[in-house]
N, C-alpha and C positions, 0 to 999 in steps of 0.2 A: 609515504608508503602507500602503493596500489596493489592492489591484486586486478589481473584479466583473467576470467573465468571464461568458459564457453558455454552458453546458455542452449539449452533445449528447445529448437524451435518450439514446439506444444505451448510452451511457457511465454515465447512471444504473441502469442494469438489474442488475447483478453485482456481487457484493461489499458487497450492502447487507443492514441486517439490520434490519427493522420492530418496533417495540418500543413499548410502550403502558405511562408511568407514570402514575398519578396520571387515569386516564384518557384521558390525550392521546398521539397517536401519534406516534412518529419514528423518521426512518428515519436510521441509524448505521452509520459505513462499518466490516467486521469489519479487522482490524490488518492483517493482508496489504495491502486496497487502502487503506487511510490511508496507508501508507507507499510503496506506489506512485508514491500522488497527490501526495505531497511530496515525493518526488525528480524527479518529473517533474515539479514547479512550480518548482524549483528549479535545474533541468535541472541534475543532479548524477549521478555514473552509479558509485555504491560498484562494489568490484569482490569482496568477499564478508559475508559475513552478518555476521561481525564487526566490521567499518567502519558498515553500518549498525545494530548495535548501537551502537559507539562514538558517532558523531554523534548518534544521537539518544537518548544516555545513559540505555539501556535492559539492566537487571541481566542478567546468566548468566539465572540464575530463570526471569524474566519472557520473555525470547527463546525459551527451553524449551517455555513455553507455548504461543508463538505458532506457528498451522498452515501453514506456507510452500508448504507441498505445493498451492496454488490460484494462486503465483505467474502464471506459465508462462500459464497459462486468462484469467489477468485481464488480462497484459501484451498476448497476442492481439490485445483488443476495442480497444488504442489504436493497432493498427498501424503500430509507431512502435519507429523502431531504440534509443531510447533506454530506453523502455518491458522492451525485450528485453534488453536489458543491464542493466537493474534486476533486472529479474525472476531473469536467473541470478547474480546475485549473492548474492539471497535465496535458492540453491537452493544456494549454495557456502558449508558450513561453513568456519569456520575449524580447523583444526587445533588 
């Protein structure tokens, strides 16, 4: 089962990252707004970083790497209470 939605340009502007393999372009959301985008498609509202580590069975390691610090800035452009509660979630370590 898919759904095709039609996205709001505005919405494509931030959190994307332009990349050219093999000569061809594309454009790839950086890990902040992927994970945004999929809890807000799933209207799911984790309540700290470790929850969504957990669900989306993502190592210590690899969450290490990932820059959370642009949450906050992304959740903003969707103006959306749920959006806002993602986002401090991805801003709440877990202990």
């Amino acid at each position: 089962h898919f759904e095709i939605k039609k996205i709001d340009p505005d919405l494509t502007s931030f959190g994307i990252e332009v990349i050219k393999i093999n000569g061809k372009t594309f454009r790839m959301a950086e890990p902040v707004r992927a994970i945004l985008d999929l809890f807000l498609g799933l209207k799911l509202s984790p309540k700290t970083r470790g929850q969504i580590g957990a669900y989306l069975r993502i190592e210590d390691e690899d969450m290490e790497k990932i820059d959370w610090s642009r949450a906050s800035l992304y959740a903003s452009h969707f103006k959306s209470d749920l959006a806002n509660s993602i986002a401090q979630a991805m801003a709440t370590e877990t202990p």
